[in-house]
N, C-alpha and C positions, 0 to 999 in steps of 0.2 A: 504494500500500500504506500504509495507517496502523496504526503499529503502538502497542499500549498499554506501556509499559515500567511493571512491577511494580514495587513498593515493594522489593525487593531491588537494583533498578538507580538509578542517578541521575538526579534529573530534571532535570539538565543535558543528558542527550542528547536529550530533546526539539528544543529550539534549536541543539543543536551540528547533528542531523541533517536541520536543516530544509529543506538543500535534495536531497535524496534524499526524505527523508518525510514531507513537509510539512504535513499533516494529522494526524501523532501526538501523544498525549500522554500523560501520566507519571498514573497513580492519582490523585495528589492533587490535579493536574489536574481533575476530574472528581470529586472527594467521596469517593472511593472510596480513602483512603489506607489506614483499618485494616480495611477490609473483607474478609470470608468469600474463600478464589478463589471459591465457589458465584458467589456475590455480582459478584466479575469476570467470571467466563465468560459470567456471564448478559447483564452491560452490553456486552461485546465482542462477544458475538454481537450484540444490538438494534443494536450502532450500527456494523458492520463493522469491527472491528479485527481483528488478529494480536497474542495477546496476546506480550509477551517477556518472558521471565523467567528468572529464575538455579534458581526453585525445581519442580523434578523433578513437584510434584505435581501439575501442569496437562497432562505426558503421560498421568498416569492419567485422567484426565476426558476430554482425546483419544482415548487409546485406547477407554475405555467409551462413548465420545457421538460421536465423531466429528465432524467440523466442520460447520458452523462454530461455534463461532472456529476458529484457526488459531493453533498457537502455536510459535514457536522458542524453543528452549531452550537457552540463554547457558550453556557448557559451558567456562568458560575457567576455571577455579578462580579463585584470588587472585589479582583484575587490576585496575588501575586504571579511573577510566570512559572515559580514551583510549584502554584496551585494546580495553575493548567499542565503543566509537565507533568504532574505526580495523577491527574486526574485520565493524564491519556496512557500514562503507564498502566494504570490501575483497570482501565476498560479494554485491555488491547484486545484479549480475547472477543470482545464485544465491536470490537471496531474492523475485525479482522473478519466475522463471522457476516457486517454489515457491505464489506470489501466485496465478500462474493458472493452475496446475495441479489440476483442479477432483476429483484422485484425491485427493492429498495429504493430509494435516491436521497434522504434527507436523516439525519442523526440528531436527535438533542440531546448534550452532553452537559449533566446536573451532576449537581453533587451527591 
């Protein structure tokens, strides 16, 4: 699973997550720091990611377009980015099982 983490996350979990998702990276990674989501969805899907994000509006493009991309949406309110690190370590099974589950297209990731 590679996942893209949005400019609302840190692009410290790239590295921090790298031995669970070894092939992810962060927006700015890739050019795409202040970019449209239009702009995102379109580069996650060409290159297979799962986009992740804090921000709500990438359910709506899932729900209207369906996947792929494939996006979980980081539901933790105000949390540190160990929060999120330690919350995608903790679901991997679950995020792994939503990876090939080829019905899917959207994850909400809670505490």
């Amino acid at each position: 699973m590679k996942l893209l983490f949005d400019q609302n996350l840190s692009s410290r979990l790239v590295q921090a997550l790298h031995d669970l998702y070894p092939d992810s990276a962060h927006l700015k990674d890739v050019g795409l720091e202040s970019a449209d989501d239009a702009a995102v969805w379109e580069y996650a899907k060409e290159h297979g990611f799962t986009i992740t994000s804090k921000d709500f509006d990438f359910w709506q493009f899932s729900f209207t377009l369906g996947q792929p991309p494939k996006v979980i949406w980081v539901q933790l309110g105000n949390c540190t980015t160990s929060d999120v690190e330690a919350a995608l370590r903790r679901r991997y099974n679950d995020l792994t099982a939503f990876d090939q589950d080829e019905r899917e297209s959207f994850l909400t990731l809670r505490p």
